[in-house]
C-alpha positions as CSV (number, residue, x, y, z in Angstrom):
1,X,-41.6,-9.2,60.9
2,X,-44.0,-9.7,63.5
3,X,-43.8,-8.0,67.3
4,X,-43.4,-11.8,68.6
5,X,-40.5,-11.9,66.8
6,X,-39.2,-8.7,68.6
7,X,-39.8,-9.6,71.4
8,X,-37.8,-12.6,71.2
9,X,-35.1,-10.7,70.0
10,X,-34.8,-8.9,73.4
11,X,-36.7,-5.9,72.6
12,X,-39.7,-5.3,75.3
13,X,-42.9,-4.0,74.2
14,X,-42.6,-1.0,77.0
15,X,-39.8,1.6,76.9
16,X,-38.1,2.5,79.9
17,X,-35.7,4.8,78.0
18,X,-32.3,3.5,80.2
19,X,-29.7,3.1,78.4
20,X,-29.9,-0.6,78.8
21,X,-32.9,-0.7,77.3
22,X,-31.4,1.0,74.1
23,X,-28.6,-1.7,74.3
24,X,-31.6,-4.6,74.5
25,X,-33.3,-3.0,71.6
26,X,-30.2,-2.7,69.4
27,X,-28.8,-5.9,70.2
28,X,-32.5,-7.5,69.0
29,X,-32.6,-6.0,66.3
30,X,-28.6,-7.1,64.9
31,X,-30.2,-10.5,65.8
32,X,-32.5,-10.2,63.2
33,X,-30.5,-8.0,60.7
34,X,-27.8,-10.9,60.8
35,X,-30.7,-13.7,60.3
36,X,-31.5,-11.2,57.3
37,X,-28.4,-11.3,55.9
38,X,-28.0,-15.2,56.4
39,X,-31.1,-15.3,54.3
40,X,-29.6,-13.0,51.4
41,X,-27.9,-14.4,48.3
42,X,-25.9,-11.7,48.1
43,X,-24.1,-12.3,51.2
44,X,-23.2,-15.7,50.2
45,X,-21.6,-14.2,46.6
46,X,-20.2,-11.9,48.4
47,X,-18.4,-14.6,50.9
48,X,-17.7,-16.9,48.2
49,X,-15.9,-14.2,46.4
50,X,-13.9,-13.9,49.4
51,X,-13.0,-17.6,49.3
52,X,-12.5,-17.7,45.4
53,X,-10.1,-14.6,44.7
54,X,-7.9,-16.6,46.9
55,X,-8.0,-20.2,45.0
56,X,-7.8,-18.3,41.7
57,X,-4.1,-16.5,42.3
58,X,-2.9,-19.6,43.7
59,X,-4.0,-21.2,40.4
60,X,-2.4,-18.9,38.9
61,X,0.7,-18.8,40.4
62,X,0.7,-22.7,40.0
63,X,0.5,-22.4,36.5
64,X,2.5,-19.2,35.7
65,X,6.2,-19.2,34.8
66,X,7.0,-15.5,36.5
67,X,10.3,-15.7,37.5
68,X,11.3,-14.6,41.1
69,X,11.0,-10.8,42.0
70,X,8.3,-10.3,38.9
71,X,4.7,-10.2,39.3
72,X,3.6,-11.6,42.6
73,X,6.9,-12.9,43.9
74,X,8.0,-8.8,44.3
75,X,5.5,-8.2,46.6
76,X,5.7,-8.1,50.5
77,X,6.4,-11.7,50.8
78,X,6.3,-12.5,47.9
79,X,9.3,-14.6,47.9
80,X,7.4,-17.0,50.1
81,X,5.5,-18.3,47.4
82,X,5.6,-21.7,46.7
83,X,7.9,-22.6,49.7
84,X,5.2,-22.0,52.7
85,X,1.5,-21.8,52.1
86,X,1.6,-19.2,54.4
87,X,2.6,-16.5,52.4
88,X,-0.4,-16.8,50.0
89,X,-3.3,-14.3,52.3
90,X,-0.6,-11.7,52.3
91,X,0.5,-11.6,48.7
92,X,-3.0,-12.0,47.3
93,X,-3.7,-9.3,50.5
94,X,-1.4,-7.1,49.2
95,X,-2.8,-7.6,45.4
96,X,-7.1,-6.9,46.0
97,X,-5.9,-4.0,48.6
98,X,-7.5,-1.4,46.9
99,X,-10.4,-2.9,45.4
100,X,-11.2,-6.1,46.8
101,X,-13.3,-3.9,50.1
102,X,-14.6,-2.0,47.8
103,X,-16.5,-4.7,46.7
104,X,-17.2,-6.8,50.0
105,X,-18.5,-3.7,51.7
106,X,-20.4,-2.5,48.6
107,X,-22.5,-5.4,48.7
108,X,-24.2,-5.5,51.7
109,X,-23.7,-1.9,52.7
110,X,-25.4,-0.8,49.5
111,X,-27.8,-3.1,50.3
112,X,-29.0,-3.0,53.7
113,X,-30.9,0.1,53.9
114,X,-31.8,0.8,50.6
115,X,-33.4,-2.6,50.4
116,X,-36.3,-2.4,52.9
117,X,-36.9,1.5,52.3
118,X,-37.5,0.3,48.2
119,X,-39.6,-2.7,49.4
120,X,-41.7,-0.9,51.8
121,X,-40.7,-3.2,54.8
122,X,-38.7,-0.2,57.0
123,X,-42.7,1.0,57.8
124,X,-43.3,-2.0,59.6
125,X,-40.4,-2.1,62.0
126,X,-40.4,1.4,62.9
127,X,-44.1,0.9,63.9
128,X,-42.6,-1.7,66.7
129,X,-41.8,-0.4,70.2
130,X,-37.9,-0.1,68.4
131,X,-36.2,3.7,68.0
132,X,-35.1,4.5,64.5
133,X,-31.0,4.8,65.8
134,X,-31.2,1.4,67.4
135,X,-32.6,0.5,63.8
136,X,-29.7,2.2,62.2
137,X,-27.3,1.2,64.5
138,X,-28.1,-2.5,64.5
139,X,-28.0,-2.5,60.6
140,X,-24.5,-1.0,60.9
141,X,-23.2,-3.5,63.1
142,X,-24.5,-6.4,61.0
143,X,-22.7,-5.1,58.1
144,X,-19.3,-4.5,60.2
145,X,-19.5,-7.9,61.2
146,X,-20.0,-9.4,57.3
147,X,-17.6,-7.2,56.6
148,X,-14.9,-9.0,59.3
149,X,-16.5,-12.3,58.7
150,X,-15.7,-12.1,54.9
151,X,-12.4,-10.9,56.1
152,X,-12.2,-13.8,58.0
153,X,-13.7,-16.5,54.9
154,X,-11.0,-14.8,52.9
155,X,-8.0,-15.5,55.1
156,X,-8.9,-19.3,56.1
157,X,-9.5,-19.9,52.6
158,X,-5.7,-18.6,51.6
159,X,-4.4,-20.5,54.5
160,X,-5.9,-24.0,53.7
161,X,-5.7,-24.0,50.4
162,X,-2.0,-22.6,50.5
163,X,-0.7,-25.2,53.0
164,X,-2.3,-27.5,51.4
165,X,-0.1,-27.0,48.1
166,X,2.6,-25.5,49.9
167,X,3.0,-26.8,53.4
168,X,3.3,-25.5,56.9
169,X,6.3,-23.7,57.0
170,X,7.7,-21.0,57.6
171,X,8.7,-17.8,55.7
172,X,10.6,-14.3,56.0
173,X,8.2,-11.2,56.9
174,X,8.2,-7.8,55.3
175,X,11.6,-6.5,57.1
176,X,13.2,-10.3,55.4
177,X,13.1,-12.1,59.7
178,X,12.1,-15.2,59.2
179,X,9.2,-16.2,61.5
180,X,8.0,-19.5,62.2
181,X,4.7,-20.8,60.9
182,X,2.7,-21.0,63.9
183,X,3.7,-16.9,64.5
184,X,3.1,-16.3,61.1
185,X,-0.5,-17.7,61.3
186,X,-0.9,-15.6,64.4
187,X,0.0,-12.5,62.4
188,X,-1.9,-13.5,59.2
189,X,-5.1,-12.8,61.3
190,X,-3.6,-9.4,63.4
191,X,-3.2,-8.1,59.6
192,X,-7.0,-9.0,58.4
193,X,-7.7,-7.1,61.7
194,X,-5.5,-4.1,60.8
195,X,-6.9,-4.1,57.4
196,X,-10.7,-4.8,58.7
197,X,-10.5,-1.1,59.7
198,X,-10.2,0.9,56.8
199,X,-12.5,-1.2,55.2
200,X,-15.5,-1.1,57.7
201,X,-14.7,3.1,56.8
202,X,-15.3,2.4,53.0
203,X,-18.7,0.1,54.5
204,X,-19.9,3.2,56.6
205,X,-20.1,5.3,53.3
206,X,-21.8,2.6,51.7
207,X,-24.5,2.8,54.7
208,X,-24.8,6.7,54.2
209,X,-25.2,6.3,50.5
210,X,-28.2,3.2,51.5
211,X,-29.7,5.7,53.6
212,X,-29.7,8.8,51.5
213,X,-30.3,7.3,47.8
214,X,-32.7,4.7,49.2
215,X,-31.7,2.9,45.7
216,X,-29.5,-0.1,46.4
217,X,-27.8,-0.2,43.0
218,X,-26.6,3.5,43.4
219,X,-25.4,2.8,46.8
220,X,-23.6,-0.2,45.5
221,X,-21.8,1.3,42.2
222,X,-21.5,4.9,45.0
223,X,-19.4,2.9,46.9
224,X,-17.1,1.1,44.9
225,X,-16.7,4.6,42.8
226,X,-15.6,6.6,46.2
227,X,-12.7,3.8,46.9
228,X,-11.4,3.7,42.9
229,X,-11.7,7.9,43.7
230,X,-9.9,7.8,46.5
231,X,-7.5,5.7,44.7
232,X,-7.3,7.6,42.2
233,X,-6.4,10.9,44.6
234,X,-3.6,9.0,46.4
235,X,-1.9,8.6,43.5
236,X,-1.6,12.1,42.2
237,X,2.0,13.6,42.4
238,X,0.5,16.8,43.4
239,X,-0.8,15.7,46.9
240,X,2.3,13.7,47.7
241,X,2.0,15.0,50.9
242,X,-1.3,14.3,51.9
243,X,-1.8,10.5,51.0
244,X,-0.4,9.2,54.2
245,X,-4.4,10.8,55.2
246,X,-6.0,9.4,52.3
247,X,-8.2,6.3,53.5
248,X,-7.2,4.1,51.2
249,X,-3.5,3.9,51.8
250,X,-4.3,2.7,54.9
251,X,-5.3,-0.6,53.5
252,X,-1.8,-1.0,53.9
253,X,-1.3,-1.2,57.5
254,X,-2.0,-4.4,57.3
255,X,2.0,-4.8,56.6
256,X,2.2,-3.3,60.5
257,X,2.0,-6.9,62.0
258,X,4.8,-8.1,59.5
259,X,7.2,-6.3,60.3
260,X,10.0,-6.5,62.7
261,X,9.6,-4.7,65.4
262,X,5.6,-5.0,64.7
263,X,5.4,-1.1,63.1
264,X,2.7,0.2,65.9
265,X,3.1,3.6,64.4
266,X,1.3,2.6,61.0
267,X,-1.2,0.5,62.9
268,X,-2.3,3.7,65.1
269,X,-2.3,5.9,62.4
270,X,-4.6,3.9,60.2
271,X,-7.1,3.3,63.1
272,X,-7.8,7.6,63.7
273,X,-7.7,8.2,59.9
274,X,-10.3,5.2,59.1
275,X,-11.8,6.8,62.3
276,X,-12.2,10.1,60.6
277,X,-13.3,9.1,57.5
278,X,-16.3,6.6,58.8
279,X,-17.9,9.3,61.3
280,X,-18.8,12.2,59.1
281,X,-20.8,9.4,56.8
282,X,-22.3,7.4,60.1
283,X,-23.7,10.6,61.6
284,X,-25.4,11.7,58.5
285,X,-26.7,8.7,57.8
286,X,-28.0,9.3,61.3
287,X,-29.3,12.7,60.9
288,X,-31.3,11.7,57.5
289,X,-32.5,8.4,58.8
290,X,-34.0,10.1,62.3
291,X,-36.1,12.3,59.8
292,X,-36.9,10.0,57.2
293,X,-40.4,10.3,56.1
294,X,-41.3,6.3,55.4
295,X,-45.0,6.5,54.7
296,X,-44.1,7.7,51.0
């Protein structure tokens, strides 16, 4: 990437070392991460998985002769299936919880460091007038953002598709009020928001594993193996106690906005636990990345 490029970016050739000058140089360089990630195929899979998880179950439930309360219909919901279009995000939501951003984040944030370190191309940014955290930190907040806009891709998709078959209307939340459609639109996208959180914690491991492996593909499988792990430790009897601290049971926060009153306690709590578990990962991937040695 050339220094003209940089530069139009927003990052100066000269270095005044303000603070605003470290804002300038980060927000440059997401610019061009983001144009980086448009450019990737496996962004676009990783969007159009998004999109086609959602067509598929309702396909599937189209099609299926489960009879209320089994399969889908039992879920948070549930019972809005087939009657409002709406209720389609939130069941299928409810379904991919644990692995579906496993998946989405494992992509890209496999990916994104790993990448240029493999290819050789991380030598000649770091030789631009650019500081290796504004590097890291850019990269970081390109892949949050894929990470909200698949989110996002996902949830539209459900929505369209489902009124489409289903219609408009509207449906009981989790505590069995029923909401109109308009509100229940409105909370459809405070739930992807809820449930953005925990997953952008699953994506910051994926960064760490991108910086410290500097193999994509170990980075990728790394990151869908911690989430099935983590699974895997919520659901032992043994630490019954614990799993309310366990990142991936707060994928299901998401229910927080469904609920009547909205459940603000669950909502909180799953902010400072995804909060706890994306740090640890962000600043080694910090520490390692500062001390890199790119000329091997």
């Amino acid at each position: 990437m050339s220094s003209e490029a940089y530069r139009a970016g927003g990052l100066a050739a000269t270095r005044t070392g303000s603070l605003r000058d470290s804002l300038a140089a980060v927000g440059g360089s997401y610019y061009w991460e983001l144009r980086k990630l448009v450019a990737q195929k496996r962004s676009w899979i990783g969007l159009a998985a998004a999109a086609i998880v959602e067509l598929v179950f309702l396909i599937s439930i189209e099609i299926s002769k489960v009879t209320p309360n089994d399969g889908p219909y039992a879920d948070p919901m549930g019972q809005g299936l087939r009657h409002s279009g709406l209720a389609l995000t939130p069941v299928v939501l409810k379904e991919i919880a644990y692995f579906g951003p496993a998946i989405i984040a494992a992509l890209v944030a496999g990916d994104i460091v790993a990448n240029e370190d493999g290819g050789g191309t991380l030598k000649t940014i770091l030789v631009r007038s650019v500081r290796r955290g504004e590097i890291l930190a850019a990269k970081a907040l390109a892949l949050f953002t894929y990470v909200i806009v698949a989110l996002v891709v996902f949830a539209v998709t459900g929505i369209v598709a489902g009124t489409i078959a289903w219609g408009f209307h509207p449906l009981a939340n989790i505590s069995g009020t029923r909401i109109s459609a308009a509100l229940a639109l409105a909370l459809t996208f405070a739930a992807i928001a809820v449930y953005a959180v925990p997953t952008i914690a699953i994506a910051s491991f994926g960064l760490f594993l991108s910086v410290v492996t500097r193999q994509s593909v170990a980075a990728v499988v790394g990151t869908i193996f911690y989430a099935l792990a983590l699974e895997g430790l919520a659901a032992l009897p043994a630490i019954k106690g614990a799993r309310p601290y366990i990142l991936v049971t707060q994928l299901h926060a998401w229910h927080g906005p469904f609920q009547t009153p909205t459940n603000w306690t669950i909502i909180g709590h799953a902010i400072w636990i995804s909060v706890l578990f994306a740090a640890p990962p962000l600043i080694v991937a910090w520490i390692v990345f500062r001390r890199r040695d790119v000329a091997s």
